[in-house]
N, C-alpha and C positions, 0 to 999 in steps of 0.2 A: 436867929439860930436856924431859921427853915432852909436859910440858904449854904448850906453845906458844900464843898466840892465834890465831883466822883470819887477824889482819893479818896477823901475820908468817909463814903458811908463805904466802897466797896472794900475798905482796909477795916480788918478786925486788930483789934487792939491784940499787941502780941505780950505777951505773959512773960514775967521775969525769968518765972522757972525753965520754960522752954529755950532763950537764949542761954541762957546760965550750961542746958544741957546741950545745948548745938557747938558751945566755947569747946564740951570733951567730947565732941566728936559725934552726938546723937542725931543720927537724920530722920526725919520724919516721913511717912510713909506719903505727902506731900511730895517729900523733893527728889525719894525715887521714884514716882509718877514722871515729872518733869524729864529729871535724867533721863528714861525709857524713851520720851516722847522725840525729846532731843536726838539722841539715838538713831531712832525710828527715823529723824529727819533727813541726819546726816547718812545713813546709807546709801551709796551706789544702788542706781534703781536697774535691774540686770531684766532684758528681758527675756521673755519664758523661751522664746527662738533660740536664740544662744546658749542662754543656761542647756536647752534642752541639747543641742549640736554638742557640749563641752560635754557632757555625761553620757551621752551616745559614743564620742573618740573617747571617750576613758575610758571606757567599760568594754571596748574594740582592744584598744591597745591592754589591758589586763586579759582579756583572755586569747589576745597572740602571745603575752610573754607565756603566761600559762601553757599554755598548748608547746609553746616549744622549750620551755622547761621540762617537762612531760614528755619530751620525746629526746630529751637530752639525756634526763633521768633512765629512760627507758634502753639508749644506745649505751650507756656507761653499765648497765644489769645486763644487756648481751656479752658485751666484754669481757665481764665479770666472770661469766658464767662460762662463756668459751676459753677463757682463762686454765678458770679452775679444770674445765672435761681436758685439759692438753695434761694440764699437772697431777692427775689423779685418776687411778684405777677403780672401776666401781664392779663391787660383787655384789651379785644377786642370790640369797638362799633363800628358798622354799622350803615351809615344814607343813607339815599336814598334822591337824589333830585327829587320832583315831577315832576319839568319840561322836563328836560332831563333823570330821569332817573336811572342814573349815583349813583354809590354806593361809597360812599366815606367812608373809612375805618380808625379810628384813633387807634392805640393803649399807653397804659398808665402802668407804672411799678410801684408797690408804694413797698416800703421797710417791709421787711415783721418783722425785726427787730426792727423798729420806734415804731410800734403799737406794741408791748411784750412789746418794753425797754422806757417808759413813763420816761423823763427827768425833776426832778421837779425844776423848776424855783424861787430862793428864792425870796421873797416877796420883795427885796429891787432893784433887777433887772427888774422887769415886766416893761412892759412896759403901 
């Protein structure tokens, strides 16, 4: 009986219950060991050079897209805006309160377009 094989001392006897729960599916914290290590194996081994080159042109290229998004955004808000100053009158009123002073400044855009293009409202919608 001394003479035993490696199998069998380094094999523990495995328990009913534990197959019985491996048949629905139960893994033991054993075989996601294994899984992980496997894993670990099979990965592409990338070295830190590269990786490091790939993340330096990525992070190049997101902030040119940026930058010129940012300056695309920025020419389409001049537009806008030269736009709006061709299409619209701006008045400036000044008031002053007596007591303190204090100049309180409103101003007002009105459509320079509105007052040329008089929209005639048929007689069955007026209100």
């Amino acid at each position: 009986m001394s003479e035993m094989s490696n199998d069998q001392v380094e094999r523990e006897p495995e328990k009913y219950g534990s197959k019985f729960a491996q048949m629905f599916g139960y893994i033991r914290p054993e075989d996601r060991a294994r899984w992980s290590q496997l894993r670990a194996e099979n990965q592409k081994k990338v070295s830190t050079t590269r990786q490091t080159a790939k993340l330096s042109s990525a992070s190049m290229l997101d902030f040119g897209n940026r930058n010129i998004n940012a300056k695309l955004m920025a020419a389409h808000r001049v537009a806008e805006q030269e736009k709006f100053d061709t299409t619209h009158a701006k008045t400036v009123t000044q008031d002053m309160d007596p007591r303190t002073k204090q100049i309180t400044e409103t101003v007002d855009y009105t459509d320079l377009q509105a007052d040329a293009e008089q929209i005639d409202v048929e007689p069955d919608f007026e209100m």
